[in-house]
C-alpha positions as a Markdown table, in Angstrom:
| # | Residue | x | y | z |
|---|---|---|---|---|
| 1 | Unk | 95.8 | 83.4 | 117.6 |
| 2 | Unk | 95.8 | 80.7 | 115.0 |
| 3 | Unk | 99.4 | 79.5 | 113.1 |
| 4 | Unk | 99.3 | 77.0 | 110.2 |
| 5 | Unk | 100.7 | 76.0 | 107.3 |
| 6 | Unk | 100.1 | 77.4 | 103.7 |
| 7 | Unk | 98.4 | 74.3 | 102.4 |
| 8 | Unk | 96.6 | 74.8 | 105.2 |
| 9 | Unk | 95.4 | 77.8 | 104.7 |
| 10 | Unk | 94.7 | 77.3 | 101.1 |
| 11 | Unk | 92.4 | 74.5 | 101.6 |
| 12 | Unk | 89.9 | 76.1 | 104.1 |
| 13 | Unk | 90.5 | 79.6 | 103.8 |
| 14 | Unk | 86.6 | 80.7 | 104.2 |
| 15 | Unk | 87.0 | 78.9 | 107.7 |
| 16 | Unk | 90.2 | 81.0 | 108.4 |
| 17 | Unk | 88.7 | 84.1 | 106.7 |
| 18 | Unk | 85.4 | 83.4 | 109.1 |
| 19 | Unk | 87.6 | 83.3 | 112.5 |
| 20 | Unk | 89.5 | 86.5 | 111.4 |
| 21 | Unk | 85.8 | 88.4 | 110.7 |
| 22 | Unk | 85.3 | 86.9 | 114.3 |
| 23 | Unk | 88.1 | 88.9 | 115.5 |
| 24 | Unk | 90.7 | 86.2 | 115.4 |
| 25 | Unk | 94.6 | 86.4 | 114.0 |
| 26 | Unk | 95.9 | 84.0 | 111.7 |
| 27 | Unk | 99.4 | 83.4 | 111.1 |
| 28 | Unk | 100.8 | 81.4 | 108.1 |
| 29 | Unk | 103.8 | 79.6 | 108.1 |
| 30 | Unk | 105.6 | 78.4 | 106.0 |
| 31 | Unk | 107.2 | 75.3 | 107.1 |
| 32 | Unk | 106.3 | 76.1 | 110.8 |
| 33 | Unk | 108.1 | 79.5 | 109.9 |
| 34 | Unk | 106.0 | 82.8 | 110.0 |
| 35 | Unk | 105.4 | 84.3 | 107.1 |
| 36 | Unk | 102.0 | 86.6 | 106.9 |
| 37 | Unk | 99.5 | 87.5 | 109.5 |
| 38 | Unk | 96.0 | 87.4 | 108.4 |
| 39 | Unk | 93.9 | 90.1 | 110.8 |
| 40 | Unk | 90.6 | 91.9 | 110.1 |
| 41 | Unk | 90.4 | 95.5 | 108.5 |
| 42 | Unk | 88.8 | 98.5 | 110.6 |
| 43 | Unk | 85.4 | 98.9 | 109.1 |
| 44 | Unk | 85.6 | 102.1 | 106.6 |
| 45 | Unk | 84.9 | 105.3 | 108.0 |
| 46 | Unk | 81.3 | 106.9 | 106.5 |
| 47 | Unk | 81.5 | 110.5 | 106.1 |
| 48 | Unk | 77.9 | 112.8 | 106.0 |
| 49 | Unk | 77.7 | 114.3 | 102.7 |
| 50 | Unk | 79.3 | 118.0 | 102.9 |
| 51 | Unk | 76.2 | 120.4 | 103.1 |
| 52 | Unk | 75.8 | 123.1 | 100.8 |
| 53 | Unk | 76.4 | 126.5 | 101.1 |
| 54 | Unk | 78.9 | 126.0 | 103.7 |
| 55 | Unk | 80.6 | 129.5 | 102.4 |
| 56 | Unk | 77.3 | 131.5 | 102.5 |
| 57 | Unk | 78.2 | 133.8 | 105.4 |
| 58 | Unk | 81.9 | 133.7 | 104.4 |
| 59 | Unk | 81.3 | 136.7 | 101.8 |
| 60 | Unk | 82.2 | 134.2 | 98.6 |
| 61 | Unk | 79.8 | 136.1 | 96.0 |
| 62 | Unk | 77.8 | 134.2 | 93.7 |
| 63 | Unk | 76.7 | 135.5 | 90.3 |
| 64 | Unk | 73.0 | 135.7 | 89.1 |
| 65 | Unk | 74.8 | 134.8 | 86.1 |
| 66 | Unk | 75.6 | 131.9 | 87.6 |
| 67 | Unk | 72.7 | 129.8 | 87.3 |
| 68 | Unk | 71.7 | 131.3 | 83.7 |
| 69 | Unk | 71.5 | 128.2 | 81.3 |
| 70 | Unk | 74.6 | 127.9 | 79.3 |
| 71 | Unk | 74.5 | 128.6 | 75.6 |
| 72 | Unk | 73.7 | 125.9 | 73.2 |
| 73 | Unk | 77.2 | 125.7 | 71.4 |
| 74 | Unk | 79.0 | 124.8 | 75.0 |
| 75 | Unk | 75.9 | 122.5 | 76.0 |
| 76 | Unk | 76.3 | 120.7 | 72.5 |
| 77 | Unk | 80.4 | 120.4 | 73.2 |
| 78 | Unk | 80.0 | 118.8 | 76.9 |
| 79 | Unk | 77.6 | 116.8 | 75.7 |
| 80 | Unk | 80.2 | 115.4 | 72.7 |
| 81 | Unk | 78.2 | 117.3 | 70.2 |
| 82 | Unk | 80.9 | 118.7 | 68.4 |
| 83 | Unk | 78.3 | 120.3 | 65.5 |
């Protein structure tokens, strides 16, 4: 663990932000009292994309109608065709 002072801190923070990517703690003080702890963040969790048709064999029925193409006047009003 590392402790120092906020000037400290402000004048080589890239050094201080290197040691915590290294798996180091920082502590700031402020006049040799602690007052933040600088520690790395656990890596973000990646998710696989969701499959589809994950409800196929669940009985959720689907409509031919479904994948018709959608009428001109609503295509024209998602679009921001307001004609």
């Amino acid at each position: 663990m590392i402790s120092l002072n906020v000037n400290e801190a402000k004048a080589n923070l890239s050094k201080y932000l290197s040691a915590v990517e290294a798996g180091e703690t920082v502590v700031i003080c402020r006049r040799n009292i602690p007052i933040a702890e600088l520690r790395a963040v656990p890596p973000p969790v990646v998710k696989a994309p969701r499959p589809f048709g994950l409800s196929v064999d669940k009985g959720v029925p689907i409509p031919d109608s479904f994948f018709e193409e959608l009428p001109e006047d609503l295509l024209r009003a998602f679009s921001g065709h307001d004609d």
